[in-house]
Every structure is written in structure tokens, then in C-alpha cells.
KOLBA-455489 format. One record per residue: residue number from 1; residue in three letters; chain; x, y, z of N, C-alpha, C in turn. Coordinates in nm, 3 decimals. Layout:
<nodes>
NODE num residuo cadena      nx      ny      nz     cax     cay     caz      cx      cy      cz
NODE NUM     ALA      A       X       Y       Z       X       Y       Z       X       Y       Z
...
</nodes>
This chain:
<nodes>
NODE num residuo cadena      nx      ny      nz     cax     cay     caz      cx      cy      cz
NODE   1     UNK      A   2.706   1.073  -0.101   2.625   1.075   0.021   2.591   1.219   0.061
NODE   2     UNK      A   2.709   1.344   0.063   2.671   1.454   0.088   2.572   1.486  -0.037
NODE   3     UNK      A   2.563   1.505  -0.110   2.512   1.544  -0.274   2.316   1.486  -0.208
NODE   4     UNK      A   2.322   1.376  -0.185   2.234   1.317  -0.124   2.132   1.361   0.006
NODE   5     UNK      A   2.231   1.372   0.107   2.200   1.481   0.205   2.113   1.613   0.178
NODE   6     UNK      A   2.211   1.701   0.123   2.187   1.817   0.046   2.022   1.743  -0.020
NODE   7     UNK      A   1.998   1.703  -0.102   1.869   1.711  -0.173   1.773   1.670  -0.073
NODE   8     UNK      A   1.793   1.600   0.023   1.681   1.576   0.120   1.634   1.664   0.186
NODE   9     UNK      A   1.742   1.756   0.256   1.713   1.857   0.331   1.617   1.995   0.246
NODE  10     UNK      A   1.671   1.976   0.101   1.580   2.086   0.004   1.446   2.046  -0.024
NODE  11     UNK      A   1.430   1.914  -0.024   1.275   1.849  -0.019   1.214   1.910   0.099
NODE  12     UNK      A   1.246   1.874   0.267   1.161   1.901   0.360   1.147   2.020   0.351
NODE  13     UNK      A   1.284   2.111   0.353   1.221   2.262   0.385   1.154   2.290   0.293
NODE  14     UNK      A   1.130   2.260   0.125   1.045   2.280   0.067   0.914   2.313   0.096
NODE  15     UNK      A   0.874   2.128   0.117   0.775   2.136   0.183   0.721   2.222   0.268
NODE  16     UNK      A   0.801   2.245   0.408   0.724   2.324   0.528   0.726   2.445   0.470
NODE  17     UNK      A   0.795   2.502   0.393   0.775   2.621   0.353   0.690   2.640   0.292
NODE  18     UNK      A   0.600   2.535   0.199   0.498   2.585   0.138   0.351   2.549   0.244
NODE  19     UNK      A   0.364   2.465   0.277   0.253   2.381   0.312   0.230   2.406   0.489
NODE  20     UNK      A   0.299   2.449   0.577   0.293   2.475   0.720   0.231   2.609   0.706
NODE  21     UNK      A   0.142   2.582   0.846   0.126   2.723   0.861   0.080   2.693   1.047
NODE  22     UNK      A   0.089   2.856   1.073   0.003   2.812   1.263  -0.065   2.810   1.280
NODE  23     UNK      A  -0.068   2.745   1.363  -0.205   2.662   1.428  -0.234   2.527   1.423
NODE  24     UNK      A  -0.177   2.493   1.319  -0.177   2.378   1.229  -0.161   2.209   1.344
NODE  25     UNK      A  -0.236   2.136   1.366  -0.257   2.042   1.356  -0.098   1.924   1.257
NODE  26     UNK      A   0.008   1.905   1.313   0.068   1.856   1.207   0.129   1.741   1.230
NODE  27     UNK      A   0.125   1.586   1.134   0.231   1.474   1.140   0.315   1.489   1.069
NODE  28     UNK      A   0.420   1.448   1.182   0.563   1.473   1.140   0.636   1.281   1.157
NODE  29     UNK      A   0.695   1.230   1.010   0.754   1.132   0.955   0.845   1.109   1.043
NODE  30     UNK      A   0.873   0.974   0.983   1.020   0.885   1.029   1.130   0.894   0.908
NODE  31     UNK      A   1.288   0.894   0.979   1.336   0.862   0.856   1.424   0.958   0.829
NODE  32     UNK      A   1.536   0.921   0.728   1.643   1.058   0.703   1.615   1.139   0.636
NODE  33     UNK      A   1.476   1.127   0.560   1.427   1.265   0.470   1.345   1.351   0.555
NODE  34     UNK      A   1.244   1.292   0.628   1.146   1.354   0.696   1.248   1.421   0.819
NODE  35     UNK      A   1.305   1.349   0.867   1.386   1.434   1.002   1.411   1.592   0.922
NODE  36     UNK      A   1.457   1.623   0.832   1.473   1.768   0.780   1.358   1.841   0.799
NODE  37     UNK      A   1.255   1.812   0.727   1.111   1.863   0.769   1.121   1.890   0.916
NODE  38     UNK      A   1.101   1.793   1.013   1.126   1.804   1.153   1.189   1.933   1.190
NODE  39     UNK      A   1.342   1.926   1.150   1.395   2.041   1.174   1.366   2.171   1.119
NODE  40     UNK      A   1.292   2.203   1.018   1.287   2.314   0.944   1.143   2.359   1.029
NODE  41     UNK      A   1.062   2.280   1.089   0.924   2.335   1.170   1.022   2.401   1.267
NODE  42     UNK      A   1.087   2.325   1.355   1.166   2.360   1.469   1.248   2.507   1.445
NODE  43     UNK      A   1.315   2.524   1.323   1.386   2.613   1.285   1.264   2.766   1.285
NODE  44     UNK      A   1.183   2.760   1.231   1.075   2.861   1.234   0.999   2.885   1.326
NODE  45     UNK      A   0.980   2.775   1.397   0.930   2.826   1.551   1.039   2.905   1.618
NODE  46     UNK      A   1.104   2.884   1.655   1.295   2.919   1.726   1.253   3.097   1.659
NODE  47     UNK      A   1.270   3.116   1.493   1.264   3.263   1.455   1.107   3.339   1.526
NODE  48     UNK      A   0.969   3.227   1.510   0.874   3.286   1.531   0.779   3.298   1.419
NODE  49     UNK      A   0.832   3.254   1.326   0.761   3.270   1.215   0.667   3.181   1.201
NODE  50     UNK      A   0.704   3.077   1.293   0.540   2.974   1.326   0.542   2.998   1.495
NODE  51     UNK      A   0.362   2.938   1.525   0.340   2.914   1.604   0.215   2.849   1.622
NODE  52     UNK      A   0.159   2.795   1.785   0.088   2.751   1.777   0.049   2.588   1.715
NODE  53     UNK      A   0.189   2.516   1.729   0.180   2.411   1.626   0.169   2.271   1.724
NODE  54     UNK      A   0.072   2.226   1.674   0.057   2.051   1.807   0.051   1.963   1.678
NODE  55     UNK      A   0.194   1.913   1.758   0.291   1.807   1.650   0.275   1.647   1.669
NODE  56     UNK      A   0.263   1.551   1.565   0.207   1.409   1.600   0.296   1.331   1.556
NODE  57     UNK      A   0.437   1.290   1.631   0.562   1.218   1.590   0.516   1.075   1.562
NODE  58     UNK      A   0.590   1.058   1.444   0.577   0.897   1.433   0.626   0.787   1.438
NODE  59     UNK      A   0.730   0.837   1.546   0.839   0.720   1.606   0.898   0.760   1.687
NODE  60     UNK      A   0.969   0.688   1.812   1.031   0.767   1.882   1.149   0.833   1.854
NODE  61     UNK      A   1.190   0.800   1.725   1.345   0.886   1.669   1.276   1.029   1.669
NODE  62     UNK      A   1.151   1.063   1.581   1.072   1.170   1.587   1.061   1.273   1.671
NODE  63     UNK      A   1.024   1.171   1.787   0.972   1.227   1.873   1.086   1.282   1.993
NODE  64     UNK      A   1.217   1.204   1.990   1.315   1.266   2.065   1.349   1.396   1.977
NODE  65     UNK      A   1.381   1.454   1.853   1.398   1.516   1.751   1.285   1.635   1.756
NODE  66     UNK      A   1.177   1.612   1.789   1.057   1.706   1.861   1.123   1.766   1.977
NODE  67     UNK      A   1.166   1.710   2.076   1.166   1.719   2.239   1.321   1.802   2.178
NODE  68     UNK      A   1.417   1.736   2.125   1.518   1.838   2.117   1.527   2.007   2.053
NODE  69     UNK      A   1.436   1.974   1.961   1.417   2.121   1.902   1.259   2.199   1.986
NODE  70     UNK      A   1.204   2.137   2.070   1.083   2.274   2.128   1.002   2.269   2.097
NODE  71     UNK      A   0.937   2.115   1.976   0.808   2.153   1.903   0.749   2.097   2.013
NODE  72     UNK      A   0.626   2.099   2.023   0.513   2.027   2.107   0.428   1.945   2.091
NODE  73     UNK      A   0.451   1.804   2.090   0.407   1.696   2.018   0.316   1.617   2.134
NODE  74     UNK      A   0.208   1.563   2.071   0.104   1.475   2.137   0.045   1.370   2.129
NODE  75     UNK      A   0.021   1.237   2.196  -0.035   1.133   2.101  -0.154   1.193   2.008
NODE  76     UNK      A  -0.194   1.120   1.959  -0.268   1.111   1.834  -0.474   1.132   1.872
NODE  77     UNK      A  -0.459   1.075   2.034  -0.565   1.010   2.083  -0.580   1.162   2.163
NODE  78     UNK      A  -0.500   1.275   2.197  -0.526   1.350   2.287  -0.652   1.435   2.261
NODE  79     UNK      A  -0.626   1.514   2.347  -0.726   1.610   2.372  -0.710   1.711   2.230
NODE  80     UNK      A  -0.549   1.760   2.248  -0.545   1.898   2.154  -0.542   1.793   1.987
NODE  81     UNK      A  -0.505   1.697   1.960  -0.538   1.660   1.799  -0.648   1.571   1.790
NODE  82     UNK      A  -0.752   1.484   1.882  -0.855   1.457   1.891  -0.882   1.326   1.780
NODE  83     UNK      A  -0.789   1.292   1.744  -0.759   1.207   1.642  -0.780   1.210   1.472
NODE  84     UNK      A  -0.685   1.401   1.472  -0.764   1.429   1.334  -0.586   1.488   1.327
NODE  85     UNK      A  -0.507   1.508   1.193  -0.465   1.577   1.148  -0.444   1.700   1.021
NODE  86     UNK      A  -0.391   1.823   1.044  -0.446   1.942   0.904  -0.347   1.846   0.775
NODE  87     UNK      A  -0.248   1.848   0.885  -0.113   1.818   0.717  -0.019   1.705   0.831
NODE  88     UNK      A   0.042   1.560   0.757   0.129   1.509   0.785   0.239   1.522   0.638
NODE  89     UNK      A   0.388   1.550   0.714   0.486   1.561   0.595   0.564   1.453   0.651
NODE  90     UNK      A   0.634   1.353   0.558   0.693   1.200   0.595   0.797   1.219   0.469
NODE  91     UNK      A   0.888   1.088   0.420   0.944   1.037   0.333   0.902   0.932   0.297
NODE  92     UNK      A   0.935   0.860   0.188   0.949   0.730   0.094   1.039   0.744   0.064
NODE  93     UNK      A   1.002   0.577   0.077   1.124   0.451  -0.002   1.135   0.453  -0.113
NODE  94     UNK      A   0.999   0.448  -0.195   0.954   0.449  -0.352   0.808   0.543  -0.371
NODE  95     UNK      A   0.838   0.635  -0.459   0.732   0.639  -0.538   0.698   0.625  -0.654
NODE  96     UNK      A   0.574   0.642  -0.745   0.580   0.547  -0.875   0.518   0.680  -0.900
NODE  97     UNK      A   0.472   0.667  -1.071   0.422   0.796  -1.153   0.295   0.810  -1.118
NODE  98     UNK      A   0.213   0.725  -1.057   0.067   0.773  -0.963   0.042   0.806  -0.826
NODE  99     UNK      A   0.190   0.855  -0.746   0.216   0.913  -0.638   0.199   0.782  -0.551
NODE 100     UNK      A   0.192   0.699  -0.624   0.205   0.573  -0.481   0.325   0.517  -0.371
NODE 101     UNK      A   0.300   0.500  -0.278   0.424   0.464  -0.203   0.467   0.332  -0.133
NODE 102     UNK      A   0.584   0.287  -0.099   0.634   0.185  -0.041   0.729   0.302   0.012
NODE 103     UNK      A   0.685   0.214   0.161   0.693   0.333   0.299   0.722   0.238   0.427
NODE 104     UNK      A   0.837   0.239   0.489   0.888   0.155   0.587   0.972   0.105   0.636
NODE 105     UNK      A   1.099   0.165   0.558   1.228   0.127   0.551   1.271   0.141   0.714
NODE 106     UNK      A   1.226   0.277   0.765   1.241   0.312   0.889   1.182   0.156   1.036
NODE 107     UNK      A   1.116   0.127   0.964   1.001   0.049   1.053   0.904   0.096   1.139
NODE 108     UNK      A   0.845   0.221   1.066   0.751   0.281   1.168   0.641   0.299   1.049
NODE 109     UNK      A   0.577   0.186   0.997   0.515   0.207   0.847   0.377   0.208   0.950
NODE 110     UNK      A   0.338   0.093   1.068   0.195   0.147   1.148   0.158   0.299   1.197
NODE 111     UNK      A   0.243   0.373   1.256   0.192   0.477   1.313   0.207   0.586   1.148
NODE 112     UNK      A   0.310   0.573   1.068   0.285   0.632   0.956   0.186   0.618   0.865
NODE 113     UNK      A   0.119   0.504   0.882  -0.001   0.501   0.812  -0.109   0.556   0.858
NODE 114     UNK      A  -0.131   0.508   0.994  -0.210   0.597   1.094  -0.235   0.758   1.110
NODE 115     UNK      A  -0.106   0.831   1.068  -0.112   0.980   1.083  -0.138   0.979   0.901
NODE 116     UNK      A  -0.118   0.941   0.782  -0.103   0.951   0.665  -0.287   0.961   0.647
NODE 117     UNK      A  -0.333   0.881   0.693  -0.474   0.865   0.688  -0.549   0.923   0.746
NODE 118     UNK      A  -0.492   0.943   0.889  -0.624   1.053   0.959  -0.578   1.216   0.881
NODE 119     UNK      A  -0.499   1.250   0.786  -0.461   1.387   0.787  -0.553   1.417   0.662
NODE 120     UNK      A  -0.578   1.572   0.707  -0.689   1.602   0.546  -0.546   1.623   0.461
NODE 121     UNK      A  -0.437   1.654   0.452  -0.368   1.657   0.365  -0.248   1.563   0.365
NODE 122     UNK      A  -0.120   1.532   0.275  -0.065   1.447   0.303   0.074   1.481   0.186
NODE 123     UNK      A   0.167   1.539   0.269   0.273   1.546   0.177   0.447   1.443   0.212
NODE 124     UNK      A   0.503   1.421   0.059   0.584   1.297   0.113   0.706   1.422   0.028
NODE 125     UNK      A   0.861   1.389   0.113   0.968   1.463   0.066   1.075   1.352  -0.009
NODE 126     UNK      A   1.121   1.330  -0.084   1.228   1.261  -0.196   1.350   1.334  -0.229
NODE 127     UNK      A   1.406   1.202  -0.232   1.494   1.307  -0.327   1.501   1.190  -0.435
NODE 128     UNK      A   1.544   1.219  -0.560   1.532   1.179  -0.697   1.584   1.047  -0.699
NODE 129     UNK      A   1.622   0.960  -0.626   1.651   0.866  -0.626   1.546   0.741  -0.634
NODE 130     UNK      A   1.407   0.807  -0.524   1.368   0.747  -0.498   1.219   0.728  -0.601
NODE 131     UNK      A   1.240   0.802  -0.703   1.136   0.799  -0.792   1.159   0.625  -0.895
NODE 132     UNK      A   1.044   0.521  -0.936   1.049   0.439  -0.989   0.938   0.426  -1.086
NODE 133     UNK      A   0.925   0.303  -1.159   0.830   0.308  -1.262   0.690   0.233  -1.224
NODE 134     UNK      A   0.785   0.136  -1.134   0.654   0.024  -1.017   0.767  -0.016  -0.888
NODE 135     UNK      A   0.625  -0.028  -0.813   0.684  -0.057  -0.686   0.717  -0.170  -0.652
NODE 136     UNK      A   0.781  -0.214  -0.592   0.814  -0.359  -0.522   0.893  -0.443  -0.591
NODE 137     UNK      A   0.983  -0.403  -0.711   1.050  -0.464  -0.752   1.231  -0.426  -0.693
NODE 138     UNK      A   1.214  -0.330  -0.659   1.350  -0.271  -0.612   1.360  -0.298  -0.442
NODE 139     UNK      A   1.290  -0.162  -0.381   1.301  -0.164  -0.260   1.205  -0.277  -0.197
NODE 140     UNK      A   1.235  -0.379  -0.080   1.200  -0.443  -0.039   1.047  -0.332   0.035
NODE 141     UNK      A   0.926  -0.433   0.018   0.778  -0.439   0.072   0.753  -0.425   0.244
NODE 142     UNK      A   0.753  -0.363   0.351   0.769  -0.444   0.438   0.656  -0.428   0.509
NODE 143     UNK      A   0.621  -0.550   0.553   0.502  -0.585   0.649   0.491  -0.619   0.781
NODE 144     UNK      A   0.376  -0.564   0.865   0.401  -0.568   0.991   0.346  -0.691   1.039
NODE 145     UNK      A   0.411  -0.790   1.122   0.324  -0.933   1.164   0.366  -0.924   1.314
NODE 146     UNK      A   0.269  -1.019   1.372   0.300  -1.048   1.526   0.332  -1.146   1.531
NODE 147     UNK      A   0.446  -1.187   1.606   0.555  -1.278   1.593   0.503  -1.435   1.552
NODE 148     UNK      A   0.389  -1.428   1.648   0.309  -1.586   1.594   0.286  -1.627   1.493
NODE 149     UNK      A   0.241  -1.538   1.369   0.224  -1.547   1.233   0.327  -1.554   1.149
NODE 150     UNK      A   0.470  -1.553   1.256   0.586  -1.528   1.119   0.614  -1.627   1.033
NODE 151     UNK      A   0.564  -1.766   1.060   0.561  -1.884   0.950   0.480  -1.837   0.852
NODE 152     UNK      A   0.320  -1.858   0.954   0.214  -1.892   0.849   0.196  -1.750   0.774
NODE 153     UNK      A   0.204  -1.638   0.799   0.215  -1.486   0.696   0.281  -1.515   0.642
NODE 154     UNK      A   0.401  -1.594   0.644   0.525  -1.587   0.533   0.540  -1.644   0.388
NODE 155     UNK      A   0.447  -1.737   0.459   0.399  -1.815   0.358   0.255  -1.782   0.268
NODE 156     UNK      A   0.190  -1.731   0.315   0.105  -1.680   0.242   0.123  -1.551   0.187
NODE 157     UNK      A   0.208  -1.490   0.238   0.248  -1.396   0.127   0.375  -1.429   0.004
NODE 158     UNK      A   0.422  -1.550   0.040   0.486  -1.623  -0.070   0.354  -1.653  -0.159
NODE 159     UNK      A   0.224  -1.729  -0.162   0.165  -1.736  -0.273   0.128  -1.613  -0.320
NODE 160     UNK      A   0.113  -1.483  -0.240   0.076  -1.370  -0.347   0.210  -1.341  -0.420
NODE 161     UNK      A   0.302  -1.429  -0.427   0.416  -1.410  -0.493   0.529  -1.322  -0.481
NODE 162     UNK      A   0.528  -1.325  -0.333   0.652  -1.220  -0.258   0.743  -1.362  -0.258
NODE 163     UNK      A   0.869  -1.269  -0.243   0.990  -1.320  -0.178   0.958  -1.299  -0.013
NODE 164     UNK      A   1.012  -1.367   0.075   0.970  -1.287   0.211   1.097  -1.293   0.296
NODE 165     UNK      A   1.183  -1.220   0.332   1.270  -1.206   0.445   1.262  -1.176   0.535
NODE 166     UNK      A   1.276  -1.206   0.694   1.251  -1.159   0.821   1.361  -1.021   0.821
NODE 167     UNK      A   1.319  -0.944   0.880   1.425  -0.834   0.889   1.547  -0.805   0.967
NODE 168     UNK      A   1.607  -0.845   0.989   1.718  -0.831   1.086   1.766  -0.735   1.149
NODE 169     UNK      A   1.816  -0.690   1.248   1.815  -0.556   1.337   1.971  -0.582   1.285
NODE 170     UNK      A   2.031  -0.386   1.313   2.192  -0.372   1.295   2.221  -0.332   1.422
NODE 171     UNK      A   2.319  -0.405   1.484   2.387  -0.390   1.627   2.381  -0.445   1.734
NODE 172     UNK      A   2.250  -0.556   1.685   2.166  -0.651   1.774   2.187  -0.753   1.696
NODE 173     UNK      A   2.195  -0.861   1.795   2.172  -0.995   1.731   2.008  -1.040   1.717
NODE 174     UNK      A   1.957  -1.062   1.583   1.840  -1.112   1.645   1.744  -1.048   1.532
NODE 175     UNK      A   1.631  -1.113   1.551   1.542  -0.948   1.385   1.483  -0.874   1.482
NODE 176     UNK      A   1.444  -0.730   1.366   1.411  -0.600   1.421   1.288  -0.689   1.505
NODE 177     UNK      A   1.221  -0.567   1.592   1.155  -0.563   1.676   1.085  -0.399   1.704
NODE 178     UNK      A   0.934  -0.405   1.630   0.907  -0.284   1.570   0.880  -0.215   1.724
NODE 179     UNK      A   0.841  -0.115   1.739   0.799  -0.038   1.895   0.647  -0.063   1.926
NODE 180     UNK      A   0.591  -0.165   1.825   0.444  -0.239   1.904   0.510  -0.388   1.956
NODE 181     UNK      A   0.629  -0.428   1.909   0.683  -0.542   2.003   0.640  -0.665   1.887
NODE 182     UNK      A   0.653  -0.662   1.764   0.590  -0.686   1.641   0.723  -0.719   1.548
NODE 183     UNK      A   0.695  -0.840   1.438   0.826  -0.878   1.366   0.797  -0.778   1.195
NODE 184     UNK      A   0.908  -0.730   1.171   0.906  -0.722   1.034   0.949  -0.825   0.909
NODE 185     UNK      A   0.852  -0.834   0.813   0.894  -0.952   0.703   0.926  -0.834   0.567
NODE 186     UNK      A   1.053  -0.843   0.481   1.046  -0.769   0.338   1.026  -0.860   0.212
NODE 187     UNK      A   0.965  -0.790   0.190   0.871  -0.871   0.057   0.905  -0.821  -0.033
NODE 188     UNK      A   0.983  -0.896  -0.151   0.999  -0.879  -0.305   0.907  -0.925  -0.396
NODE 189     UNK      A   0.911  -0.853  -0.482   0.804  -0.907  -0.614   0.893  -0.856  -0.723
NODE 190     UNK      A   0.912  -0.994  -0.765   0.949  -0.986  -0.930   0.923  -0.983  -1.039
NODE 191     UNK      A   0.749  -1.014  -1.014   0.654  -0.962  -1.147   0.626  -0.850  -1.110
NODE 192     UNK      A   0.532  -0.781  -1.208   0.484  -0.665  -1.171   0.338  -0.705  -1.098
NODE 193     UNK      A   0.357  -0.619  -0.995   0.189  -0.612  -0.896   0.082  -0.475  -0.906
NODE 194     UNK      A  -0.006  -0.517  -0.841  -0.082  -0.431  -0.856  -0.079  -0.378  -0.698
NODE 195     UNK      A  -0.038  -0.226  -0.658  -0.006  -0.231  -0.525  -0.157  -0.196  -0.457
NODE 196     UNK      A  -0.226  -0.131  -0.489  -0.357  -0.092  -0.408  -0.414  -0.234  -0.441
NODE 197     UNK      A  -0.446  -0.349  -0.472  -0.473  -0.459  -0.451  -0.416  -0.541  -0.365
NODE 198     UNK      A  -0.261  -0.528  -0.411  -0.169  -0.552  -0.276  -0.186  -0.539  -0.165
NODE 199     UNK      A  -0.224  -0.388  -0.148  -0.243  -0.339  -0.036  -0.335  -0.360   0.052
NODE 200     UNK      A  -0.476  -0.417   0.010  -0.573  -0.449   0.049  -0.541  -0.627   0.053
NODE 201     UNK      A  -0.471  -0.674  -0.010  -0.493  -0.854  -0.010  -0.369  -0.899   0.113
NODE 202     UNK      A  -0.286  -0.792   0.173  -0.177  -0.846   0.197  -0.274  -0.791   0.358
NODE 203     UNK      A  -0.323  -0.693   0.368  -0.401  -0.672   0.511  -0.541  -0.771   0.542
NODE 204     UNK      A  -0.529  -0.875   0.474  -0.652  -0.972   0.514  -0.570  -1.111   0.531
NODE 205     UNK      A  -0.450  -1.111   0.533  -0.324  -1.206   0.600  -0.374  -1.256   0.725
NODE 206     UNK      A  -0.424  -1.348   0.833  -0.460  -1.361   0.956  -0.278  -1.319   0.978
NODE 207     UNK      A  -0.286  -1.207   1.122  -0.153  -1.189   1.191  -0.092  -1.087   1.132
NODE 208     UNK      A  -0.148  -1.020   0.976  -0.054  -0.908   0.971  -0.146  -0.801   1.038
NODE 209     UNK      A  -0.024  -0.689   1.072  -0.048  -0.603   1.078  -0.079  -0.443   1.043
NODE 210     UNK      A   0.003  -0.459   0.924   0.007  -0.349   0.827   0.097  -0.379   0.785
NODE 211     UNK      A   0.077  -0.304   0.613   0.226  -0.318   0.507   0.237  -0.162   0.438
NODE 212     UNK      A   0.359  -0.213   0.336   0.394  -0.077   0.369   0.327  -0.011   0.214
NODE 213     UNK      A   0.265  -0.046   0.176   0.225   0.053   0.055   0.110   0.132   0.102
NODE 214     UNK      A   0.136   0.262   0.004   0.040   0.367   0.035   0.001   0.386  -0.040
NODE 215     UNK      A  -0.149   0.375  -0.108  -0.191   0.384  -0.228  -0.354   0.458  -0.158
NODE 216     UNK      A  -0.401   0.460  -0.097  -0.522   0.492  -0.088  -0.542   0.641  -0.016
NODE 217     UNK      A  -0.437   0.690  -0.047  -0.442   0.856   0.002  -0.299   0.912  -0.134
NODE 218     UNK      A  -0.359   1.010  -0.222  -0.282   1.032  -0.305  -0.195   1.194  -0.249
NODE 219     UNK      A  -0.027   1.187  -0.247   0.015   1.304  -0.163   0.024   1.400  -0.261
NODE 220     UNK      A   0.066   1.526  -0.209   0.154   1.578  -0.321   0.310   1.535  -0.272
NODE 221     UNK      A   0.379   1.558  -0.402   0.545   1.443  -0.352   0.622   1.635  -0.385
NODE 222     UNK      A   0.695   1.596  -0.288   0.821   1.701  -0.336   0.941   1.637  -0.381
NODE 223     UNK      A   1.014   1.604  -0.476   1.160   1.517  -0.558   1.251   1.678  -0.542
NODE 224     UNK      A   1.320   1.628  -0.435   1.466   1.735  -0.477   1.550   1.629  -0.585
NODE 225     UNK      A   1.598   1.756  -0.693   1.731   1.665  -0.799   1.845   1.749  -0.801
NODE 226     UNK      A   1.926   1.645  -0.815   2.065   1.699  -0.791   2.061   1.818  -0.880
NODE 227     UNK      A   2.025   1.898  -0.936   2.082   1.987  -0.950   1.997   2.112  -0.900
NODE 228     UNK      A   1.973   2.094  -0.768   1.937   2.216  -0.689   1.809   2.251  -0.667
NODE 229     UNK      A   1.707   2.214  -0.805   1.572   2.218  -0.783   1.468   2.105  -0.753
NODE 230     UNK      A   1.364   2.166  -0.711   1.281   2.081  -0.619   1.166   2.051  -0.684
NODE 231     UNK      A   1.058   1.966  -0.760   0.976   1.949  -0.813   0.858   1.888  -0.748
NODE 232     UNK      A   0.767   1.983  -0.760   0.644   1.930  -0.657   0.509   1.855  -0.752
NODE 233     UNK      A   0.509   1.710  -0.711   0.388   1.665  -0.835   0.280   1.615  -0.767
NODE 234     UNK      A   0.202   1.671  -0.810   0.067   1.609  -0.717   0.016   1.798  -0.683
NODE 235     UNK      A  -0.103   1.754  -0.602  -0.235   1.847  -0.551  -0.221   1.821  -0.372
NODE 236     UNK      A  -0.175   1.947  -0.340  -0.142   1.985  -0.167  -0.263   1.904  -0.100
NODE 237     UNK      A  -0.397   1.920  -0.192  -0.506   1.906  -0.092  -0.546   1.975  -0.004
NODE 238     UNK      A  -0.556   1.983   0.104  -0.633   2.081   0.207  -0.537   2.188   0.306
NODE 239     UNK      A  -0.387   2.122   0.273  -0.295   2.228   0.357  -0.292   2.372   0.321
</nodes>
């Protein structure tokens, strides 16, 4: 778990170290990889070595994690980000050898898609674990529905040939309950899928709301591996 730790935290600061700069317009992820990122903006503002930075949290774990370290974060809709971002840096669940993602473990896969898409650039932090060959056979799929649909989505994403589980909250009795007030379903696939088809067939569901693959914005990925170095694959794009 420490060994683990350690490589996450070498992914984000990676990242911000290459890819931040001030002035910058920036979304900042959900999640135990992305929280490092979080902190490493925070850490360089604190020295000074950034500034000028209007930050677009994507959950409220985020966003308390903003408010504790000083960054200055804004909805999405405001005035100062206007509904555009320079660079969002996040984590995954999975990525595959065409930088694709299954993204949601956290349950904040809507507003992460939301900042992933409005950003001209788009970088995701790993650590080596989370690299696979295809998606959706390991880490559970997860999709966003409004509670009314949780039969009939469930079932129709059983014929695109998911497994489908409601998600269950830890510490609560009861399933999660995303922060739009929204049910999560995890979806297995035991054949192989096609996820940018996926991705598009599983958002014409009447009642969903979003799922969690990311295929239609390609990032650059940073993979920390256990042995200390950090491998960046993919094209920064515009950061």
C-alpha cells in the first residue's frame, strides 16, 4: 500500500511539474491519485512558483482539498473560467494501450467528464497498476442513472451485455448516492467491447446519465512504476 502511495504521488507531481503553468485556467480530479496533483499545485503556490491559477474541482472531496491548501477554485459556469478549461489533471481506474479510460471509481465520473471535455488539454496520473489490455473486463464500468431508471437501465444495459450491480455506499446503509442525488450501476463485461461504441450506446439508455469511459478525448497518461520512474505516453496537447 505504501509502495503504492509513493507511485501515485510521483505521477501527479509529475504531471504539474510538467504541464502547469500561471495563469492557467485548471481541472483538478477526484480520487487518491489526482488528490496528489491537488496538492503539488497547492505546494507551488505556498513557494510562489505558481500563480494566478482559477481552479475547477470535481467533487466536493476536491474541492474541500482546494479550500484547505489556498488554491482558488470556481464553478465551471463562472465568470473567471467561462466554461472553458487550459489543462484538467484527474486519475483512472483503467487505461488501455490507446489511452482510453474507465473513470469513476470515485463517483464523480459527471463533473469529470464535464471538465475532461471542456479542457483544450487533458492529462490522467497512474500508477502501473492501473495499465490493462481492454477495458471493462477487470474494473467494474460505472454509470450514472436517476433513480427511476434503475430497473429499466439495468436491464438494458444487461442486453449490451453488462453484468450490472447497484453500487452500495461504505458506512451507510443503502447504495451510493452520487452529489446530483443520482444512483450508480457497475457494469462488467466479459467479452471483449468496443468502449467508444460503448460509450456512445450506453448514453442513449432513456435515464442514464453518464458512464464512465473516456474515449473521445485522447490524454497524455503519466504511469508511475515501482521502481521510481514515471512514464509519460501520449501528446500533452495544448498545455
Amino acid at each position: 500500500m505504501e509502495q503504492q502511495t509513493g507511485m501515485k504521488e510521483a505521477a501527479g507531481r509529475a504531471a504539474v511539474d510538467a504541464l502547469v503553468h500561471s495563469g492557467m485556467k485548471l481541472g483538478l480530479g477526484t480520487g487518491s491519485t489526482a488528490i496528489f496533483a491537488i496538492r503539488r499545485v497547492g505546494e507551488l503556490l505556498a513557494q510562489g512558483a505558481l500563480n494566478d491559477i482559477s481552479a475547477f474541482a470535481t467533487s466536493f472531496q476536491s474541492e474541500l482539498e482546494c479550500e484547505r491548501l489556498g488554491i482558488p477554485f470556481y464553478p465551471l459556469n463562472s465568470r473567471e473560467l467561462s466554461g472553458g478549461l487550459d489543462l484538467t489533471i484527474d486519475g483512472a481506474d483503467e487505461v488501455d494501450p490507446h489511452n482510453r479510460l474507465i473513470k469513476g471509481g470515485g463517483g464523480a465520473l459527471l463533473i469529470e467528464k464535464i471538465a475532461a471535455y471542456a479542457s483544450a488539454a487533458y492529462a490522467i496520473t497512474v500508477d502501473e497498476s492501473k495499465i490493462v489490455n481492454s477495458l471493462g473486463a477487470g474494473f467494474p464500468v460505472p454509470v450514472e442513472v436517476i433513480p427511476a431508471a434503475r430497473v429499466s437501465a439495468g436491464k438494458a444495459l444487461e442486453a449490451l451485455g453488462g453484468t450490472v450491480t447497484l453500487r452500495e455506499a461504505l458506512r451507510k446503509a443503502g447504495p451510493v448516492i452520487t452529489e446530483h442525488g443520482n444512483l450508480i450501476l457497475d457494469i462488467r463485461f466479459t467479452a471483449p467491447i468496443n468502449p467508444a461504441e460503448m460509450e456512445n450506446n450506453i448514453n442513449q439508455i432513456p435515464g442514464v446519465v453518464e458512464n464512465g469511459f473516456f474515449t473521445r478525448k485522447a490524454p497524455v497518461v503519466y504511469i508511475a512504476h515501482l521502481d521510481g520512474t514515471v512514464e509519460v505516453r501520449g501528446k500533452s496537447g495544448q498545455a
